[in-house]
C-alpha positions in Angstrom: -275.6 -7.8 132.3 -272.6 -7.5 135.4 -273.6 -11.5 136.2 -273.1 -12.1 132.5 -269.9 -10.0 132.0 -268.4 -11.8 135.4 -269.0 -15.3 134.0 -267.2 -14.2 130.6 -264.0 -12.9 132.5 -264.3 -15.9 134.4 -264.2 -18.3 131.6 -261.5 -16.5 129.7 -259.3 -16.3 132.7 -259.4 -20.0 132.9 -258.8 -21.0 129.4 -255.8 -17.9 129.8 -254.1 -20.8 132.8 -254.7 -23.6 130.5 -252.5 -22.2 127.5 -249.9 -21.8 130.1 -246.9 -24.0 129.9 -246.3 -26.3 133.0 -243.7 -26.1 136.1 -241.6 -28.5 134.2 -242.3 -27.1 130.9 -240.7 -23.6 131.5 -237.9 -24.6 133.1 -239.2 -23.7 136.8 -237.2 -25.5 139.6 -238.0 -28.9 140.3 -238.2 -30.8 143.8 -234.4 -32.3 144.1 -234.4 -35.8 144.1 -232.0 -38.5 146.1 -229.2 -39.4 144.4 -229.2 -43.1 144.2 -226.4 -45.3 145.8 -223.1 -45.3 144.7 -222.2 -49.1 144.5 -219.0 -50.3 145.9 -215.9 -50.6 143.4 -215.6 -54.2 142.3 -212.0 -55.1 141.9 -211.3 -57.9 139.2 -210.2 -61.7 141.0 -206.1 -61.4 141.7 -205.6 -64.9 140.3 -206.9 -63.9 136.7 -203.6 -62.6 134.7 -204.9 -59.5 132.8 -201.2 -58.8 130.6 -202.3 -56.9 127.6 -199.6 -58.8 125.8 -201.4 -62.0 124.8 -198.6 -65.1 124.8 -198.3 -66.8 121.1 -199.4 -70.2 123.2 -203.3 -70.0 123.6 -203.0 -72.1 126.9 -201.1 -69.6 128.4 -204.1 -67.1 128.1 -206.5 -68.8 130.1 -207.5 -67.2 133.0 -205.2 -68.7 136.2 -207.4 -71.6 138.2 -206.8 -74.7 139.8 -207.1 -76.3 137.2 -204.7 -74.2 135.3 -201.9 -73.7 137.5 -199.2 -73.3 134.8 -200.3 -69.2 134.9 -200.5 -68.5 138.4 -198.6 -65.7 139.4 -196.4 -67.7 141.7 -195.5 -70.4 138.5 -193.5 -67.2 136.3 -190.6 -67.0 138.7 -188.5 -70.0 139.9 -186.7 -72.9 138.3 -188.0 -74.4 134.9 -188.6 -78.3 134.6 -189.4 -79.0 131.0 -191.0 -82.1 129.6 -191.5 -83.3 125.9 -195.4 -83.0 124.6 -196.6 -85.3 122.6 -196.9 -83.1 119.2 -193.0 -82.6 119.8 -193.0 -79.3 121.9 -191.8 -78.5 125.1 -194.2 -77.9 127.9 -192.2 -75.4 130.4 -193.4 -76.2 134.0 -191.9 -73.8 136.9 -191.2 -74.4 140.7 -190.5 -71.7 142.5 -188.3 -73.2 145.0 -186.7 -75.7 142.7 -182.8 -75.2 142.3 -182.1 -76.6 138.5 -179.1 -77.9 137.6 -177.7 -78.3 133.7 -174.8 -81.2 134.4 -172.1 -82.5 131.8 -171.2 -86.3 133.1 -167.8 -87.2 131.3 -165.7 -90.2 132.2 -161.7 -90.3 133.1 -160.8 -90.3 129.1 -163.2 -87.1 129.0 -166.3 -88.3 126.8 -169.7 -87.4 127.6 -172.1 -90.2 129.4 -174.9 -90.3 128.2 -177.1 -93.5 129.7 -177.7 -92.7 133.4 -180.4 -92.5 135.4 -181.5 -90.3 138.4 -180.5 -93.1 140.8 -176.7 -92.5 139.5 -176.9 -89.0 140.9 -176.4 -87.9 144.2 -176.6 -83.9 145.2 -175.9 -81.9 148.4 -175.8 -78.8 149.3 -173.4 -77.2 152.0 -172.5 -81.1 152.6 -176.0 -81.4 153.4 -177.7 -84.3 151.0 -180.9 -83.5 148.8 -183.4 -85.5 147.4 -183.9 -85.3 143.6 -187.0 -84.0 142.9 -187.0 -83.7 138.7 -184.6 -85.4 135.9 -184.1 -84.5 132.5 -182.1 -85.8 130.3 -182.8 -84.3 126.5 -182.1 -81.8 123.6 -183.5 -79.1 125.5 -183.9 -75.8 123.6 -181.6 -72.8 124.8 -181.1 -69.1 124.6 -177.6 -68.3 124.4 -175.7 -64.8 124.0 -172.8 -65.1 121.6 -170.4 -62.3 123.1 -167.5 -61.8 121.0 -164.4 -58.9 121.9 -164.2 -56.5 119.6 -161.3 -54.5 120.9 -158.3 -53.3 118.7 -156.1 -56.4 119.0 -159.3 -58.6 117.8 -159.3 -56.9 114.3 -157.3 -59.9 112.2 -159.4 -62.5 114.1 -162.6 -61.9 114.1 -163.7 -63.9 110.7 -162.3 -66.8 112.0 -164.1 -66.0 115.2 -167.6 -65.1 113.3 -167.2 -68.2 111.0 -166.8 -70.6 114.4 -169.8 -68.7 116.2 -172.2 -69.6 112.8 -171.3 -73.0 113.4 -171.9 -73.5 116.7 -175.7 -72.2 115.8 -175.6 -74.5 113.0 -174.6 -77.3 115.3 -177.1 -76.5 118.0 -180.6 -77.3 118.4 -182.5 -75.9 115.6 -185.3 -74.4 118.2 -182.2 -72.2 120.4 -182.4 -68.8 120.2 -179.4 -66.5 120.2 -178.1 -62.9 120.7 -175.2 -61.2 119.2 -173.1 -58.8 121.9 -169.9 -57.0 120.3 -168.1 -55.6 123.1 -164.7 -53.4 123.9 -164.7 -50.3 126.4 -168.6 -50.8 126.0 -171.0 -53.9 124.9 -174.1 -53.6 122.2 -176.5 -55.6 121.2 -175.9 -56.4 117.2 -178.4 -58.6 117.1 -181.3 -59.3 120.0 -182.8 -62.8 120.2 -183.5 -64.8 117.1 -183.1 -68.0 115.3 -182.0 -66.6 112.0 -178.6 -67.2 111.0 -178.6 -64.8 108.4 -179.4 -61.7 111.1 -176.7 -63.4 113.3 -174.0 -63.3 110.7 -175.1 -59.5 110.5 -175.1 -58.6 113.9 -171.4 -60.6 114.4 -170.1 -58.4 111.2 -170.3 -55.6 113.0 -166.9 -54.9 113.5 -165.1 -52.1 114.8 -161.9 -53.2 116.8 -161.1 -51.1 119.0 -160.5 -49.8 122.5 -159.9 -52.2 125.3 -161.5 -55.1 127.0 -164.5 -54.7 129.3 -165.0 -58.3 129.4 -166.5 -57.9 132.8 -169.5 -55.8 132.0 -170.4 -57.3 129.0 -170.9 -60.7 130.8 -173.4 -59.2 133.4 -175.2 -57.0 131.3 -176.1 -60.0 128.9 -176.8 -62.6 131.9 -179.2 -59.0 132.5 -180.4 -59.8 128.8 -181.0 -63.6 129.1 -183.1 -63.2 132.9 -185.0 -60.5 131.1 -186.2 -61.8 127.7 -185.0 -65.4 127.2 -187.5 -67.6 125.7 -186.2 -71.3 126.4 -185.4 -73.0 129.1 -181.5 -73.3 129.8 -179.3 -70.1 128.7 -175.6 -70.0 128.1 -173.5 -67.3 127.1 -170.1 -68.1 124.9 -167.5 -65.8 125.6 -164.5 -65.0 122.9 -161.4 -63.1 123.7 -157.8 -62.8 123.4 -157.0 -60.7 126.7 -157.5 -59.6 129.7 -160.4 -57.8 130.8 -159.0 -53.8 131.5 -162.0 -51.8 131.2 -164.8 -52.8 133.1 -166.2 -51.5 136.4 -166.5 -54.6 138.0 -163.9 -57.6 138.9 -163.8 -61.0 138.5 -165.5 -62.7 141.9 -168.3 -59.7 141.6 -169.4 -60.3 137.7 -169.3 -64.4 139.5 -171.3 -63.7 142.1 -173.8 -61.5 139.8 -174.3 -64.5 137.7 -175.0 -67.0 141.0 -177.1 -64.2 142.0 -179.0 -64.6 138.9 -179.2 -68.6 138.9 -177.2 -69.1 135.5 -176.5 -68.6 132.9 -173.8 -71.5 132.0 -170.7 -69.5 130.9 -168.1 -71.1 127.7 -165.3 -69.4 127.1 -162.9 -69.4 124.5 -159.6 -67.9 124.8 -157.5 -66.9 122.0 -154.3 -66.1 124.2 -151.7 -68.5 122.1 -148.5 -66.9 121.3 -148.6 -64.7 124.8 -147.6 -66.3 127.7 -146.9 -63.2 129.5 -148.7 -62.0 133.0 -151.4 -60.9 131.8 -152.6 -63.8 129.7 -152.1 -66.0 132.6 -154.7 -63.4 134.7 -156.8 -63.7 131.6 -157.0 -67.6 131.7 -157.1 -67.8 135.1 -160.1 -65.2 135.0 -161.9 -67.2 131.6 -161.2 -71.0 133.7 -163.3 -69.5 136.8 -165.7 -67.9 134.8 -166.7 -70.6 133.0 -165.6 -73.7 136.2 -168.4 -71.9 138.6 -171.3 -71.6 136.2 -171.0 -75.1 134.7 -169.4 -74.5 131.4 -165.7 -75.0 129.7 -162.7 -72.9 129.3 -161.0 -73.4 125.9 -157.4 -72.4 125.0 -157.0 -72.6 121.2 -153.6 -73.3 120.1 -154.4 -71.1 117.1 -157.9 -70.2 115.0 -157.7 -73.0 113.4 -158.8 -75.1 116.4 -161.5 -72.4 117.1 -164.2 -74.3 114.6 -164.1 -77.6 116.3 -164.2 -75.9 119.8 -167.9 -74.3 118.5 -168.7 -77.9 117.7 -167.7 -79.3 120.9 -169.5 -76.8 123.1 -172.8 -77.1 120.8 -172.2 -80.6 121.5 -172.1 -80.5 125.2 -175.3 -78.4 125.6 -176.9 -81.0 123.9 -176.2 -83.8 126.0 -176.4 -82.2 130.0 -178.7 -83.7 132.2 -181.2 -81.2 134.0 -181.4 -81.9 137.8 -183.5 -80.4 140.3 -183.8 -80.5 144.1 -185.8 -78.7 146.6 -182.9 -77.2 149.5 -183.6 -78.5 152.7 -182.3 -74.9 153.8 -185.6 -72.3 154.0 -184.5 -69.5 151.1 -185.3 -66.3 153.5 -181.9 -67.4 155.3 -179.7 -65.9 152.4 -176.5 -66.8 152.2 -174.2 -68.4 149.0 -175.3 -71.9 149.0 -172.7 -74.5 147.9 -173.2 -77.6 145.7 -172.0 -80.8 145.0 -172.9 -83.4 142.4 -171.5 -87.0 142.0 -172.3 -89.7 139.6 -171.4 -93.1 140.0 -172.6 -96.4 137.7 -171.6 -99.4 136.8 -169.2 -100.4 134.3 -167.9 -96.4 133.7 -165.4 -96.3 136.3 -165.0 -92.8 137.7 -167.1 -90.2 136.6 -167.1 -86.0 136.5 -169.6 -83.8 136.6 -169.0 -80.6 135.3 -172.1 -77.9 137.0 -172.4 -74.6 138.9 -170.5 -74.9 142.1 -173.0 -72.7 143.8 -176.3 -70.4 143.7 -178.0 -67.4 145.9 -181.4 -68.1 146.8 -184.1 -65.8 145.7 -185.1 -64.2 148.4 -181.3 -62.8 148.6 -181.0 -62.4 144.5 -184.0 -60.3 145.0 -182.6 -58.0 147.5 -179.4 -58.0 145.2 -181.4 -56.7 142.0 -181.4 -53.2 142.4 -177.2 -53.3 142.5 -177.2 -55.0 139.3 -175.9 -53.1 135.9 -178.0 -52.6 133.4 -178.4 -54.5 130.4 -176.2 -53.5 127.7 -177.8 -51.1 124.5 
């Protein structure tokens, strides 16, 4: 009976172990187990451009390659060489050590020539001779600021004014872009860049004459605006005022050496200084003539607002018809230094020619050390 009760407490001790729940089953501790290799952290290819912003052109969001070099990060800095697709677009190609040139050619009775070639143009720089590397001559589209003075003694002008600016967009190619910049003590944005007329004539009726003339800093905060968000190619700013700048912070050979630092823009002006021929009037057109005689442009001098109109034609018809010249300086760019320029033209049959273009640039690798002094744009 002992041997027979043993074997029954035997048997229900083991089937008592088998109802109970495993190691891992009750939570008991478990044998710790390597923790695998971290692998190393792969960083994505520096030639692929990964801006969130995807560009309105589809080729321009295709990864940079070889055979893609229009988006390499080198290509969105530099000069701009532009050439005519065959759908009727521009195709935008960049060289980063290319110095571009936007030229008006005009002949000794002052009319634009329009039929020469790149072998009629010779370049040098610091009396040093360059070879032409690229040669344009076409409507090329531009962004243009259209800065207009808005101070107290502007109030009975400005329609006239307005009226002459609208035409000049009218009278421009139909593809330029333009800002609106209404300016006194301080300068504003009206209107940022756009092709509508209608929300140009809104931004340019923004009109509240007064204070004084910071003509200055309204010119280098919108040559700020144009190297910061200009679409096209070339960019010119058209400057209207009827006095001499007494406001800003900066003077006259700083805000021109700002805008070599920058590489353009080509500065018109227009001033409406008729019926003063005081002292100050002759500082103002002295200051307009170099403003607009070392970027490239033209200095108007209305002999009243009725002549304002056809002025906006001519300068829309200028823009139009420049030649766009590039050369590679023989002079490394890490040297710094203001780098002077001269352009001739010479061809048969016109006798002597002009050329009407920057007189001089920065190179890049001294505008960038320079952009940290800069202003900043205008609000």
């Amino acid at each position: 009976m002992r041997l027979c009760s043993n074997r029954l407490i035997f048997v229900f001790v083991l089937l008592l172990l088998a109802s109970l729940p495993s190691p891992a089953q009750s939570g008991a501790p478990q044998p710790v187990q390597a923790a695998p290799q971290s692998q190393p952290e792969v960083q994505p290819p520096l030639n692929v451009d990964h801006d969130p912003i995807r560009s309105p052109d589809p080729e321009d969001n295709r990864p940079a390659s070889a055979t893609n070099p229009s988006t390499t990060a080198g290509s969105k800095q530099g000069a701009q060489n532009i050439e005519r697709g065959q759908r009727g677009g521009y195709t935008l190609r960049r060289d980063v050590d290319e110095v571009v040139l936007n030229c008006s050619v005009l002949d000794e009775n002052n009319h634009l020539i329009n039929d020469l070639t790149k072998e009629n143009f010779h370049i040098a720089e610091d009396n040093v001779p360059q070879t032409i590397a690229s040669f344009q001559h076409q409507d090329i589209p531009v962004s243009m600021g259209l800065l207009v003075d808005n101070s107290g003694s502007m109030r009975d002008k400005r329609n006239a004014v307005n009226l002459a600016a609208l035409d000049l967009v009218r009278a421009s190619n139909p593809e330029d872009e333009a800002f609106v910049v209404n300016f006194s003590d301080e300068a504003f944005i009206d209107q940022d860049f756009t092709s509508d007329l209608t929300k140009l004539r809104d931004g340019l009726a923004h009109i509240d004459s007064k204070g004084g003339t910071a003509l200055y800093d309204a010119v280098i905060a919108s040559a700020d605006q144009l190297a910061k968000g200009a679409k096209r190619p070339k960019q010119v700013l058209l400057v209207v005022t009827d006095g001499e700048d007494n406001a800003s912070t900066l003077n006259l050979e700083q805000t021109i050496h700002r805008i070599q630092d920058l590489q353009g823009p080509v500065v018109y002006s227009i001033g409406l200084l008729f019926g003063d021929s005081g002292r100050e009037s002759r500082r103002a057109k002295r200051a307009l003539q170099m403003l607009a005689s070392e970027t490239g442009g033209m200095a108007y001098f209305p002999h009243s607002l009725n002549d304002v109109d056809a002025i906006a034609a001519e300068v829309a018809h200028d823009i139009r018809n420049q030649y766009t010249i590039g050369y590679h300086s023989t002079k490394a760019a890490n040297l710094g230094g203001y780098r002077a320029i001269k352009v001739d033209a010479r061809a048969a049959g016109h006798g002597r020619l002009s050329v009407r273009t920057r007189s001089g640039y920065y190179p890049k690798a001294a505008s960038r050390e320079n952009a940290n002094s800069r202003p900043q744009a205008v609000q």
